[in-house]
KETORMI-100629 format. One record per residue: residue number from 0; residue in one letter; chain; x, y, z of N, C-alpha, C, CB in turn. Coordinates in steps of 0.02 Angstrom, whole numbers, plus 50000, padded with zeros to 5 digits. Each point is the difference from the previous one (the first is absolute). Glycine has a CB too. Layout:
N
<NUM; 'A'; 'A'; <X; Y; Z>; <X; Y; Z>; <X; Y; Z>; <X; Y; Z>>
...
//
This chain:
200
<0; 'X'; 'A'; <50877; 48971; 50001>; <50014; 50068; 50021>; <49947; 50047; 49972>; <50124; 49975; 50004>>
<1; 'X'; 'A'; <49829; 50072; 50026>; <49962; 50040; 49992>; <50021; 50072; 49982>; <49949; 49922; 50063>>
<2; 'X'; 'A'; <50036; 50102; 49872>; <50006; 50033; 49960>; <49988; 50092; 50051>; <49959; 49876; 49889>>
<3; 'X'; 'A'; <50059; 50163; 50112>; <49996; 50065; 50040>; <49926; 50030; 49997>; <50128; 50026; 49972>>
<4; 'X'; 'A'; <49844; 49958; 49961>; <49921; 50003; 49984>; <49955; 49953; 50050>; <50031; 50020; 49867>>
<5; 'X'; 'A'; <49994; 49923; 50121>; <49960; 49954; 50026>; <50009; 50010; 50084>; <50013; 49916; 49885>>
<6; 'X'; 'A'; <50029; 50108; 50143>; <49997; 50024; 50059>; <49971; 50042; 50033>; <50064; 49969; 49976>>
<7; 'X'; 'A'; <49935; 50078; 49988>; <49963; 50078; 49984>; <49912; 49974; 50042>; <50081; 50050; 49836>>
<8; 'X'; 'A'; <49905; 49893; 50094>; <49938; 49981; 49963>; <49957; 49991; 50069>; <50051; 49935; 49876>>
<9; 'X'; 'A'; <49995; 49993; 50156>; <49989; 49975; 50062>; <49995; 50025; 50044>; <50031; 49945; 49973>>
<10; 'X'; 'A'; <50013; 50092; 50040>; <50005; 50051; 50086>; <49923; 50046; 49979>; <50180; 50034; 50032>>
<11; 'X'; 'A'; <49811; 49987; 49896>; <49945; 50045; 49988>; <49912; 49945; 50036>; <50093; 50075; 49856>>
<12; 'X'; 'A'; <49915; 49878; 50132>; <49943; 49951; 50002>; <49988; 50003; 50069>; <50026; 49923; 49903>>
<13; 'X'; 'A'; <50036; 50075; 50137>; <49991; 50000; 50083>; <49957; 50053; 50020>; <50113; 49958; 50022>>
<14; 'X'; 'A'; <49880; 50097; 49966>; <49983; 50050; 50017>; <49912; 50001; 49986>; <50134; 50047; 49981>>
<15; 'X'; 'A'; <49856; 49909; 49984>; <49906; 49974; 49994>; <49987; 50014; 49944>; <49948; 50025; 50102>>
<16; 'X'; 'A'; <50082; 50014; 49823>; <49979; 50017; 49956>; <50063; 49979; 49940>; <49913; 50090; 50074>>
<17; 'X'; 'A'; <50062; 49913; 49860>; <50044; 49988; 49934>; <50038; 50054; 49990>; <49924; 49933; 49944>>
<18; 'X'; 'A'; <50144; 50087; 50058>; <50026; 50071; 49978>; <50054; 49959; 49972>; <49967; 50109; 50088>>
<19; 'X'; 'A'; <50041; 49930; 49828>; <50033; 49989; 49927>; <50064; 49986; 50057>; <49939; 50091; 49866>>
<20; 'X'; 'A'; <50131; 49891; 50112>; <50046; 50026; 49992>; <50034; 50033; 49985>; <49976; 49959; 50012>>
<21; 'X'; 'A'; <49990; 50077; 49955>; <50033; 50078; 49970>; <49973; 50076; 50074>; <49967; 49946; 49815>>
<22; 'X'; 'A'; <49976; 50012; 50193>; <49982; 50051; 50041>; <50025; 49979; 50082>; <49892; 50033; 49908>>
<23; 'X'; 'A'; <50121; 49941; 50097>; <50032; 49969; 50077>; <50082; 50023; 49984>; <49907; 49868; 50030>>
<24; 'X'; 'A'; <50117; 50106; 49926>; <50076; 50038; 49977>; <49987; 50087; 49989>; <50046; 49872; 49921>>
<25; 'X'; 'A'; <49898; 50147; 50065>; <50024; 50087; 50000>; <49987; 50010; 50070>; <49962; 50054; 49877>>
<26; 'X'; 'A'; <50007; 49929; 50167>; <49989; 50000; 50069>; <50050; 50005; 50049>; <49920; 49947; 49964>>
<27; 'X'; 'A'; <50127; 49980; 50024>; <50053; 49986; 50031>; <50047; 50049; 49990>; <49973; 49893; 49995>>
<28; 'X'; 'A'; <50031; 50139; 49942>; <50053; 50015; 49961>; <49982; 50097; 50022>; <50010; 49864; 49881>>
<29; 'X'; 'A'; <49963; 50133; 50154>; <49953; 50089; 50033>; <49972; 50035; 49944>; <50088; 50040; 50096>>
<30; 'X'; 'A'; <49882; 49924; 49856>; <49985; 50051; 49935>; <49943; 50065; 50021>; <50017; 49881; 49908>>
<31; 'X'; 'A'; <50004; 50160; 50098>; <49964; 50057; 49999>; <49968; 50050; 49944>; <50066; 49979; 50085>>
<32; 'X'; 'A'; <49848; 50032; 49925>; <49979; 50041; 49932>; <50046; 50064; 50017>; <49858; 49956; 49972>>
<33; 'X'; 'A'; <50144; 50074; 49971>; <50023; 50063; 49969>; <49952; 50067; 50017>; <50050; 49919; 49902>>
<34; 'X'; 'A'; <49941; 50105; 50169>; <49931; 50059; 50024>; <49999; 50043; 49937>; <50018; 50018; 50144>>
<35; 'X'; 'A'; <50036; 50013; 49819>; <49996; 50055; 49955>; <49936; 50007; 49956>; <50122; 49988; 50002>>
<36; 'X'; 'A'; <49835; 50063; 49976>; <49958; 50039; 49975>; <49998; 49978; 49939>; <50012; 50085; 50068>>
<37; 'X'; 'A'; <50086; 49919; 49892>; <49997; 49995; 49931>; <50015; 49916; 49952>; <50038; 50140; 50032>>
<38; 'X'; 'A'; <49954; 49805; 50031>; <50008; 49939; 49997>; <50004; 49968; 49936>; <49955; 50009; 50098>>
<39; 'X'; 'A'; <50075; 49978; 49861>; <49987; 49951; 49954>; <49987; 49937; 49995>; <50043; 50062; 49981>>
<40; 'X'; 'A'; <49928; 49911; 50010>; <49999; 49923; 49977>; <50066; 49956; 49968>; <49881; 50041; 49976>>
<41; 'X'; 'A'; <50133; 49898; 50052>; <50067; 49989; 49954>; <49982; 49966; 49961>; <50079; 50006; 50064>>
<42; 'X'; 'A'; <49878; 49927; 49947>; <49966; 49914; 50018>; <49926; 50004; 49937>; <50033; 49985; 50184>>
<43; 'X'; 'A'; <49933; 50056; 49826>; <49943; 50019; 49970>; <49987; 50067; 49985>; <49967; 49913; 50047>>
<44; 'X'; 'A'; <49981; 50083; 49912>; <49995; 50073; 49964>; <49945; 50016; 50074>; <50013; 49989; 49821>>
<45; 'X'; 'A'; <49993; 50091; 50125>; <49953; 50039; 50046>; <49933; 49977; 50018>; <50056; 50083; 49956>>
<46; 'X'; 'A'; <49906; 49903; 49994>; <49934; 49992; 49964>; <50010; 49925; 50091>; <49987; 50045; 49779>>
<47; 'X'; 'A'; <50050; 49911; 50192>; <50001; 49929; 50028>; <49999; 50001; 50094>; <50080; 49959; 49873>>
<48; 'X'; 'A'; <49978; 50116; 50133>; <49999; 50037; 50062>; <49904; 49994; 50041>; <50123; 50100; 49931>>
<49; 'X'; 'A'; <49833; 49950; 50022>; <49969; 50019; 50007>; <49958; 49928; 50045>; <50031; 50108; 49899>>
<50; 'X'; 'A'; <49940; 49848; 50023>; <49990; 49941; 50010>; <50007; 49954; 50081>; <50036; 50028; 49870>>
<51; 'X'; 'A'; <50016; 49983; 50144>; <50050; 49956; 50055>; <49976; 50047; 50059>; <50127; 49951; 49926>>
<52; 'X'; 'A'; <49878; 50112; 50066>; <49966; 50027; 50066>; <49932; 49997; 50027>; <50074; 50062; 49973>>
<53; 'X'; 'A'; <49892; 49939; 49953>; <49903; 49980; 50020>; <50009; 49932; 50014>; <49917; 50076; 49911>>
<54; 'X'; 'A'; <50124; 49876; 50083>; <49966; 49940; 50020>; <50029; 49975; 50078>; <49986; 49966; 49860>>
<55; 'X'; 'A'; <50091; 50072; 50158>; <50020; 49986; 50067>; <49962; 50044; 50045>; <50111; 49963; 49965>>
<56; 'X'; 'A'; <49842; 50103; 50002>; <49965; 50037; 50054>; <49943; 49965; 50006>; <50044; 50110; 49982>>
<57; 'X'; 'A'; <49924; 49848; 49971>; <49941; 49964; 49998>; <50019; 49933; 50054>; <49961; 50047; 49863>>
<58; 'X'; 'A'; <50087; 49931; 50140>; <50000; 49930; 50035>; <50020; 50018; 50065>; <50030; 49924; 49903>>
<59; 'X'; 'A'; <50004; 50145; 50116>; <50024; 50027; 50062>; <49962; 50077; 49991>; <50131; 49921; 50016>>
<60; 'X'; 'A'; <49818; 50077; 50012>; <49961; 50060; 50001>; <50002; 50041; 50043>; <49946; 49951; 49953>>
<61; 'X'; 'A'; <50067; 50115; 50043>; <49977; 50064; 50068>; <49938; 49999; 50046>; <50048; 50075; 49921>>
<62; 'X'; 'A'; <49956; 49911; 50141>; <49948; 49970; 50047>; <50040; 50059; 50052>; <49958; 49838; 49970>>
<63; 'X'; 'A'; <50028; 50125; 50101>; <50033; 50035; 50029>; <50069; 50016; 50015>; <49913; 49979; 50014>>
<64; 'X'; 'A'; <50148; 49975; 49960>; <50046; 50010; 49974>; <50015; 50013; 49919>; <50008; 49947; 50106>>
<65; 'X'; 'A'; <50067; 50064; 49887>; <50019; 50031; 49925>; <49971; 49924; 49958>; <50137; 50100; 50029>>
<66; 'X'; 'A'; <49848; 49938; 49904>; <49998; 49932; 49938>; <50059; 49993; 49967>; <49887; 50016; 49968>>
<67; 'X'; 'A'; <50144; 49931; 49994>; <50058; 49981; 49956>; <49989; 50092; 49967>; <49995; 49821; 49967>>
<68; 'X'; 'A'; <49956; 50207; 50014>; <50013; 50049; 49939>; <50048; 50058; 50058>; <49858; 49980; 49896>>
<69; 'X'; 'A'; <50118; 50025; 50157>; <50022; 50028; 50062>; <50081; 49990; 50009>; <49877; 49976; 50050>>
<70; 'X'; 'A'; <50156; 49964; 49952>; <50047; 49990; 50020>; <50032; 49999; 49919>; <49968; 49944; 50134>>
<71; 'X'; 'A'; <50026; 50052; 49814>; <50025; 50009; 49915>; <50016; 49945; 49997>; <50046; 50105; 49974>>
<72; 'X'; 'A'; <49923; 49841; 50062>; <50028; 49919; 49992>; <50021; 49976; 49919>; <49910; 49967; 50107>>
<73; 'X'; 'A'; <50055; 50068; 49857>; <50025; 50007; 49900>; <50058; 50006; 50010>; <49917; 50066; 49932>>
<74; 'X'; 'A'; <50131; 49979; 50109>; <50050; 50003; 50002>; <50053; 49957; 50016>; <49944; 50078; 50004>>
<75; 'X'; 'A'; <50032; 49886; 50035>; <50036; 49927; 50043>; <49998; 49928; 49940>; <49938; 50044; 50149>>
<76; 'X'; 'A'; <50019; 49969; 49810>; <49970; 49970; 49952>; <50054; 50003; 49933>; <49876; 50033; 50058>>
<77; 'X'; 'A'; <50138; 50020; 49944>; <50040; 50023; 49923>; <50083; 49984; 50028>; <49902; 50125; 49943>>
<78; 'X'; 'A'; <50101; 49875; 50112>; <50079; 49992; 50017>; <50022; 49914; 50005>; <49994; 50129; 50077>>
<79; 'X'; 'A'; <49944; 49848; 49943>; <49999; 49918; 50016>; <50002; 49976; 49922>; <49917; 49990; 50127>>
<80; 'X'; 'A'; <50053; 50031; 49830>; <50019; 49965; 49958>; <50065; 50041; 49931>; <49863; 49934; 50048>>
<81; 'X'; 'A'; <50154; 50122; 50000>; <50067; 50023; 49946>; <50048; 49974; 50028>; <49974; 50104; 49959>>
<82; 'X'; 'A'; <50020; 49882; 50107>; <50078; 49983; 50047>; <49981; 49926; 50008>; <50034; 50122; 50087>>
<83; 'X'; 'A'; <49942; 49872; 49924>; <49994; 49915; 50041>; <49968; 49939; 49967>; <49986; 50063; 50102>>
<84; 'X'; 'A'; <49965; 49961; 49842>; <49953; 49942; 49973>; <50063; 49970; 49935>; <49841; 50069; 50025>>
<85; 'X'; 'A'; <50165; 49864; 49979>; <50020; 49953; 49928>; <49966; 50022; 49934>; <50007; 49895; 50075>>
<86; 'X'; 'A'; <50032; 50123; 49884>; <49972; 50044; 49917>; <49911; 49947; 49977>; <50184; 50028; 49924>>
<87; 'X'; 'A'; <49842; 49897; 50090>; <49950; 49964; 49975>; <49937; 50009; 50078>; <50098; 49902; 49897>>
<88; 'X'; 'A'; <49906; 50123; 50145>; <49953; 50006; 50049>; <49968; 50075; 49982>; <50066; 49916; 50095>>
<89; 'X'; 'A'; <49966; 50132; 49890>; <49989; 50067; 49976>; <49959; 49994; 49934>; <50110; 50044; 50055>>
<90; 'X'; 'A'; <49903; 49915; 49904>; <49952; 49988; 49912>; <49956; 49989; 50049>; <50059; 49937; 49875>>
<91; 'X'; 'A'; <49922; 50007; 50173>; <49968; 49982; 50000>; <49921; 50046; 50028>; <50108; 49909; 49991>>
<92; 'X'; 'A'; <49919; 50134; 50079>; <49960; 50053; 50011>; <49973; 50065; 49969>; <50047; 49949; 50068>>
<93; 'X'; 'A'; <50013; 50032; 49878>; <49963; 50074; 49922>; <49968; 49957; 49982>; <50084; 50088; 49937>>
<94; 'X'; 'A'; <49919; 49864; 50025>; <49954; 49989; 49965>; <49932; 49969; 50031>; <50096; 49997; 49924>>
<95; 'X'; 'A'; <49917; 49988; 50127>; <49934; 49991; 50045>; <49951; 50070; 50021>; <50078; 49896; 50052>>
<96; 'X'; 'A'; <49958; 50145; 49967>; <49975; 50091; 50013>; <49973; 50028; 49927>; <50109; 50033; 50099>>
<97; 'X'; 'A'; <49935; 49942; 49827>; <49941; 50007; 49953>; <49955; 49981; 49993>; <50047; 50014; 49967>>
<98; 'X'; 'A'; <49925; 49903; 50025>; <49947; 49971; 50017>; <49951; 50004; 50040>; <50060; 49962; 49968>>
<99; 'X'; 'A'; <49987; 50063; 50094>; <49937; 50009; 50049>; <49969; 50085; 49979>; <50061; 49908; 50119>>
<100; 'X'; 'A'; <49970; 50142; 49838>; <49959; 50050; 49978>; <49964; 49997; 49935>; <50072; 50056; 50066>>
<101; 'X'; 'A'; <49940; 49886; 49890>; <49961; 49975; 49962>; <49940; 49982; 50015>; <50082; 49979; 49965>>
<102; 'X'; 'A'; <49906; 49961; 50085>; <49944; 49985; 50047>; <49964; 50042; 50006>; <50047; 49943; 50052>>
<103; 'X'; 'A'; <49983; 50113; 49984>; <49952; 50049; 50026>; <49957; 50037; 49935>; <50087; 50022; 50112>>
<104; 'X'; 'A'; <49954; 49974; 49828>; <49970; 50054; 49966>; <49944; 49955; 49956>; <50115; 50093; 49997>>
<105; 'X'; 'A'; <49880; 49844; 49985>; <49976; 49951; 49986>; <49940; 49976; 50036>; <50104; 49990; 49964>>
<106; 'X'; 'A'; <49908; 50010; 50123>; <49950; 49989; 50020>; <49937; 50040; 50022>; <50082; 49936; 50009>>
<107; 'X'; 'A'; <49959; 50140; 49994>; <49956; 50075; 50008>; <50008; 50040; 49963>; <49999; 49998; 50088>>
<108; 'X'; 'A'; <50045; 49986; 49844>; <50005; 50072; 49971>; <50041; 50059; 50036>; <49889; 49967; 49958>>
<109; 'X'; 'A'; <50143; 50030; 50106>; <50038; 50041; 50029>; <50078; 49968; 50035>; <49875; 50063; 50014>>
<110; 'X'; 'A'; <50194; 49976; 49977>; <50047; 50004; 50043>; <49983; 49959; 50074>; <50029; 50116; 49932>>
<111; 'X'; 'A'; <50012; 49861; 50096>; <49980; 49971; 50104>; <49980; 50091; 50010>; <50133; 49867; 50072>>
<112; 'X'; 'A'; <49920; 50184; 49913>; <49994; 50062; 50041>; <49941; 50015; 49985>; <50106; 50041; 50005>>
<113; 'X'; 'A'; <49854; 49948; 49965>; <49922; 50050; 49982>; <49922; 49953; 50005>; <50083; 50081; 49894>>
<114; 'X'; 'A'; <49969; 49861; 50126>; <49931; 49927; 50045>; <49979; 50033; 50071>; <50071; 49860; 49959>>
<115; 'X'; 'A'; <49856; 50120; 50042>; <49997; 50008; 50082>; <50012; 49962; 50030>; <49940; 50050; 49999>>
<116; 'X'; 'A'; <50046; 49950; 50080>; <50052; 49962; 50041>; <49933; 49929; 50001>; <50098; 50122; 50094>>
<117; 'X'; 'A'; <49856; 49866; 49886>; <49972; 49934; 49981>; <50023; 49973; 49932>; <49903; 50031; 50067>>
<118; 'X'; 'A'; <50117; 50007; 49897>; <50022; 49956; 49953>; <50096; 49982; 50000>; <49875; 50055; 49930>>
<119; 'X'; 'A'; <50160; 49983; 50122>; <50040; 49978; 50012>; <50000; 49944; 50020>; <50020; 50084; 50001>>
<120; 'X'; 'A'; <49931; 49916; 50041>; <50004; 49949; 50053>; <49994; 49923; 49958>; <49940; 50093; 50102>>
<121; 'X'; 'A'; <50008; 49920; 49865>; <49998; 49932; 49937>; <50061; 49998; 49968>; <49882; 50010; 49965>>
<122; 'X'; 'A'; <50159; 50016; 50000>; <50056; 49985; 49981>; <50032; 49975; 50041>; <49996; 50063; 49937>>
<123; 'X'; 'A'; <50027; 49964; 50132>; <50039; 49960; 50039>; <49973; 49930; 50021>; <50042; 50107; 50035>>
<124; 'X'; 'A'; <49890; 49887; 49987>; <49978; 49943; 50016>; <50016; 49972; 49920>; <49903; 50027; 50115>>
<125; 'X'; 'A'; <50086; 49973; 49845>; <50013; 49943; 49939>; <50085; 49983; 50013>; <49897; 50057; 49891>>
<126; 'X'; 'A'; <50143; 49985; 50097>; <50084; 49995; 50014>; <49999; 49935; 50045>; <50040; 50140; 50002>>
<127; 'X'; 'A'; <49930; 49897; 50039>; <50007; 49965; 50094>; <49999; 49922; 49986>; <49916; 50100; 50082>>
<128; 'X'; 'A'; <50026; 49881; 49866>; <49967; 49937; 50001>; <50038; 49955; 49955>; <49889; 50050; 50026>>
<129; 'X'; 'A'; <50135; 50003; 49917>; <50035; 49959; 49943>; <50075; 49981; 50022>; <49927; 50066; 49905>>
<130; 'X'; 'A'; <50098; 49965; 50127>; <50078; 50009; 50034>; <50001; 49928; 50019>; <50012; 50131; 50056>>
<131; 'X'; 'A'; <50059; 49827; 49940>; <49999; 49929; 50029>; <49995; 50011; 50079>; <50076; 49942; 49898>>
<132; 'X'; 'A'; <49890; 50031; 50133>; <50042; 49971; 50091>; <50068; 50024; 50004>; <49946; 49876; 50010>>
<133; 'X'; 'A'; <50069; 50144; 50057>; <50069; 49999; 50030>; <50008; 49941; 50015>; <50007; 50100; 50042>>
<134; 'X'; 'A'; <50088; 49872; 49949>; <50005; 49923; 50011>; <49996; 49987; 50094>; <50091; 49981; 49865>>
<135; 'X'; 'A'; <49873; 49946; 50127>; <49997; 50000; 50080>; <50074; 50000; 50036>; <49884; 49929; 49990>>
<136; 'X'; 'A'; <50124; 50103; 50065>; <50069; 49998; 50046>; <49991; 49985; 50069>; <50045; 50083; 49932>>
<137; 'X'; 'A'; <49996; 49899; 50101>; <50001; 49972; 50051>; <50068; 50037; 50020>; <49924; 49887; 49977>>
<138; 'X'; 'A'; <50062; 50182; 50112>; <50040; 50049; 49994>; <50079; 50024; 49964>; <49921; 49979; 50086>>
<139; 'X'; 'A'; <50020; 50051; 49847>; <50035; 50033; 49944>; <50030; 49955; 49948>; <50023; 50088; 50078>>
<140; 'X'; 'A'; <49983; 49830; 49940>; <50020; 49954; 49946>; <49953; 49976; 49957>; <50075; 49972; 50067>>
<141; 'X'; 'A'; <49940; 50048; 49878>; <49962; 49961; 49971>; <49975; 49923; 49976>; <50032; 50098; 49998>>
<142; 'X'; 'A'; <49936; 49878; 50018>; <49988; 49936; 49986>; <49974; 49968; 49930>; <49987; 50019; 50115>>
<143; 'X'; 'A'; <50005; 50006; 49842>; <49965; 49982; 49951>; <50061; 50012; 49934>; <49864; 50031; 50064>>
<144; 'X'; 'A'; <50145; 49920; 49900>; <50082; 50032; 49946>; <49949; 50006; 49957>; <50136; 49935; 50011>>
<145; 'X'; 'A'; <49794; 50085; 49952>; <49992; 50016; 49955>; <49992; 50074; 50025>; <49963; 49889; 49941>>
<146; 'X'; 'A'; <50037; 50159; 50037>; <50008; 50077; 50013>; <49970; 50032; 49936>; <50114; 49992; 50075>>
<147; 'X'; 'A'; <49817; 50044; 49914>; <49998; 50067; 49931>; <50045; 50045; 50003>; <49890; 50004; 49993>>
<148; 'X'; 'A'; <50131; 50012; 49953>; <50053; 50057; 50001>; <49968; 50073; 50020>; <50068; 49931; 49904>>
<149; 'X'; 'A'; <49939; 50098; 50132>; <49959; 50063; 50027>; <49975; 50053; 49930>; <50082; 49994; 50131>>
<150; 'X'; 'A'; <49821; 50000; 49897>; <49965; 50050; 49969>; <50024; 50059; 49994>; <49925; 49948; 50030>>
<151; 'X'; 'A'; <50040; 50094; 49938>; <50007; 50055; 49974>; <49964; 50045; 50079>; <49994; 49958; 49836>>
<152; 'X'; 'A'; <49961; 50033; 50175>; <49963; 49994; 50063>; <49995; 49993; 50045>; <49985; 49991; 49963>>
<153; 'X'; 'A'; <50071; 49953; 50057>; <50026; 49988; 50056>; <50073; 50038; 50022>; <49929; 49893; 49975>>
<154; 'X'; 'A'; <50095; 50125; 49963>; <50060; 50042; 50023>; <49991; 50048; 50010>; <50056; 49959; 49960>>
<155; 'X'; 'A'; <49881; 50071; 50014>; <49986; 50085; 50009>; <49960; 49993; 50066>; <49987; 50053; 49861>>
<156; 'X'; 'A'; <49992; 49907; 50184>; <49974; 49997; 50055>; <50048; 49984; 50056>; <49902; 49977; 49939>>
<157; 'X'; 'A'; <50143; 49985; 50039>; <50069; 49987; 50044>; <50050; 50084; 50023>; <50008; 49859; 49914>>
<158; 'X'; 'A'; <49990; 50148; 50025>; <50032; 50079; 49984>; <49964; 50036; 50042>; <50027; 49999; 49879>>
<159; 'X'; 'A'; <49915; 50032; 50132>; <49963; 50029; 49987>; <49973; 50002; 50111>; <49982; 49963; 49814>>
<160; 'X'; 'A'; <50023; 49982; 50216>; <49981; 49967; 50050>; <50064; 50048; 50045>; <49935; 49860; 49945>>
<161; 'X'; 'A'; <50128; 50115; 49996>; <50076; 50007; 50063>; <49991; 50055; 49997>; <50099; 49923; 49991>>
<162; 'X'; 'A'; <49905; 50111; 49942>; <50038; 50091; 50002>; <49938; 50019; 50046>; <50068; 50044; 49857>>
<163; 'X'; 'A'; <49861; 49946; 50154>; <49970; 50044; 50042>; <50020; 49974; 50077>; <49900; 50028; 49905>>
<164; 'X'; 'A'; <50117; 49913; 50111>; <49990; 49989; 50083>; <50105; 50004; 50015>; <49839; 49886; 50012>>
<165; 'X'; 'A'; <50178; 50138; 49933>; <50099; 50041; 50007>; <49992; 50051; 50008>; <50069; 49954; 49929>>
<166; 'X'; 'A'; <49882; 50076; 50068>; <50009; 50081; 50005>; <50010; 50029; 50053>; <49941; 50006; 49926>>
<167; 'X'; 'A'; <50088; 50048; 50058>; <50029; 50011; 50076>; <49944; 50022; 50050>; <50115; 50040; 49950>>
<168; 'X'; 'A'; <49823; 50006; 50006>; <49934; 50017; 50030>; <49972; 49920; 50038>; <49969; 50113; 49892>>
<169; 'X'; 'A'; <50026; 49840; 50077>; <49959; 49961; 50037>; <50038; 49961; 50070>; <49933; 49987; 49878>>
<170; 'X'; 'A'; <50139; 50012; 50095>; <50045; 49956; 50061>; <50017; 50027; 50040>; <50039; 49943; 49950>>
<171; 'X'; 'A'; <49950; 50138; 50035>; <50038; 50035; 50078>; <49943; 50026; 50020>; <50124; 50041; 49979>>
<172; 'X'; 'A'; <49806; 49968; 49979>; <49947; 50034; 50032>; <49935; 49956; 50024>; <50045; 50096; 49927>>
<173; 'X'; 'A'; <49954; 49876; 50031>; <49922; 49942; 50019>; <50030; 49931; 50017>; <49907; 50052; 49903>>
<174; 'X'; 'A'; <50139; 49919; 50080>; <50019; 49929; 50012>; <50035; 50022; 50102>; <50044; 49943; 49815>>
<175; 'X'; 'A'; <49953; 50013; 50220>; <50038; 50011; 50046>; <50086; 50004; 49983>; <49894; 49946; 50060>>
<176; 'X'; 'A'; <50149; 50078; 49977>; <50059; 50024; 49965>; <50031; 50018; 50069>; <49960; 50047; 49869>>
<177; 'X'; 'A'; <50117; 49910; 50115>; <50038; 50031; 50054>; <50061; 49983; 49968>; <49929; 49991; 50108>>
<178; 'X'; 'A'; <50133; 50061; 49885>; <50050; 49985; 49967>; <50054; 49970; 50030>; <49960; 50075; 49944>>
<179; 'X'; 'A'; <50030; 49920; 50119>; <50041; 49941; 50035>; <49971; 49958; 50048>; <50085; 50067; 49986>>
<180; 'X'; 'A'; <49883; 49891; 50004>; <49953; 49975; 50036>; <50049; 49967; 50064>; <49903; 49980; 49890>>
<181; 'X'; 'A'; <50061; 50010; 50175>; <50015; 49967; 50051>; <50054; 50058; 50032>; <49973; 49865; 49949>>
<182; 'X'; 'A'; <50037; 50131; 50108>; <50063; 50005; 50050>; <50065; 49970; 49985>; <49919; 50000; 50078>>
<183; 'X'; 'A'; <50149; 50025; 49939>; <50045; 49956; 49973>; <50056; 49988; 50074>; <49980; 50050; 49849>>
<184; 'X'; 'A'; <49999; 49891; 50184>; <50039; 49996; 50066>; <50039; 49937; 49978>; <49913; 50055; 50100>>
<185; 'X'; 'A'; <50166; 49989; 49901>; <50052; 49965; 49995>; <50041; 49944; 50037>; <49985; 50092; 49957>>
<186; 'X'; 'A'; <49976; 49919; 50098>; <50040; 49944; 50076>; <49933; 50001; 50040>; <50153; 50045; 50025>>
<187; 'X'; 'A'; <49816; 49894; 49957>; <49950; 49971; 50060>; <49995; 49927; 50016>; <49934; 50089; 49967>>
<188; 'X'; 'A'; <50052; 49899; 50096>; <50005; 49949; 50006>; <49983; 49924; 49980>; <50012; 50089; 50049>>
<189; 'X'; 'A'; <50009; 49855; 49928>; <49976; 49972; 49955>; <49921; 49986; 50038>; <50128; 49954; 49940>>
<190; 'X'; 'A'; <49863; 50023; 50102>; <49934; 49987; 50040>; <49926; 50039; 50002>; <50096; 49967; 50061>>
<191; 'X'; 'A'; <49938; 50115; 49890>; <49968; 50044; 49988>; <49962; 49994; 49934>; <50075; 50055; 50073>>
<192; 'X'; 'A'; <49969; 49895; 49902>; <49971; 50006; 49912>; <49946; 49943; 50014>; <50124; 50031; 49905>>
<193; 'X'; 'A'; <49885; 49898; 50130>; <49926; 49940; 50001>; <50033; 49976; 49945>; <49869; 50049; 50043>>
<194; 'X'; 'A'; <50075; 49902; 49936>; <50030; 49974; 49937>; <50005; 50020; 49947>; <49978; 49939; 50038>>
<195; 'X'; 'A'; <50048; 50006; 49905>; <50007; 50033; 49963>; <49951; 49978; 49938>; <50113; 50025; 50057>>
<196; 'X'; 'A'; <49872; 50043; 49904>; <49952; 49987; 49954>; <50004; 49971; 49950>; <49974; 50069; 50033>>
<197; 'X'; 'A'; <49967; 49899; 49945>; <49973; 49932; 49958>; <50007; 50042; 49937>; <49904; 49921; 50082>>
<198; 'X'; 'A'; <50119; 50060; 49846>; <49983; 50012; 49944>; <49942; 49984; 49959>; <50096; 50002; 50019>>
<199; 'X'; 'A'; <49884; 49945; 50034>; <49932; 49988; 49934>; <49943; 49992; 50036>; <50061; 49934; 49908>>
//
């Protein structure tokens, strides 16, 4: 019997990309950021706030649509892991979000917020490289029973991926979007429908 996570996990894999279970459960679950001005943080400090927004505006940047800093994806960020992330999955992304501002100050002498966007970019490419593989799947199952327990890196990119392509800006404005898709004809003839469609 498969665990409500592990369901989450899977249905998340179908979709072509890795998304946590914490962040597919605030999804499901309609977690909405907080628009207000005077927002607090619950999940992370301010300072960590800050942090979390230069690096989801850095990996989702302002082009010709909005960037993560655009949509407060920090915000989608701080709720996923006050409402939805496991306490030992939550250590795990603090203390990974310290390290990774250690790094920075270690490897430049500066904060991520006060790197330029080439030396961001090296930090992330190092992350990128050091991070284990996603396990191989075969649609959304996984096949492989050895599993890493999810990066520090990989959850803040999981996070970070959903809250910007949930937003309501991108799904009702740039993604195609229809809130009831199709026609709904209640009595037609069976001869009208053809066959019937293949699942796989």
């Amino acid at each position: 019997m498969l665990s409500r996570r592990e369901v989450l996990r899977r249905a998340s894999l179908v979709l072509g990309y890795a998304v946590t279970g914490s962040a597919a459960s605030a999804v499901l679950s309609g977690c909405r950021i907080e628009p207000s001005l005077d927002w607090t943080p619950r999940a992370l400090t301010p300072q960590q706030i800050v942090t979390v927004r230069a690096m989801a505006d850095h990996l989702l940047p302002t082009t010709s649509t909005p960037g993560a800093a655009d949509l407060q994806v920090e915000r989608f960020i701080d709720q996923v892991l006050r409402d939805f992330t496991p306490e030992a999955d939550r250590q795990t992304f603090l203390t990974g979000l310290t390290a990774f501002e250690t790094r920075c100050q270690t490897q430049f002498g500066r904060s991520f917020t006060a790197l330029s966007p080439a030396e961001r970019d090296e930090i992330f490419a190092a992350y990128e490289a050091e991070s284990p593989p996603l396990p191989p799947t075969i649609w959304g199952g996984q096949i492989s029973a050895d599993v890493q327990p999810p990066t520090f890196y990989r959850m803040f990119k999981a996070m970070a991926v959903t809250g910007y392509f949930n937003s309501e800006v991108v799904g009702e404005q740039l993604l195609a979007y229809d809130p009831i898709p199709g026609s709904f004809d209640g009595c037609i003839p069976l001869s009208d429908v053809g066959k019937a469609w293949s699942l796989g």
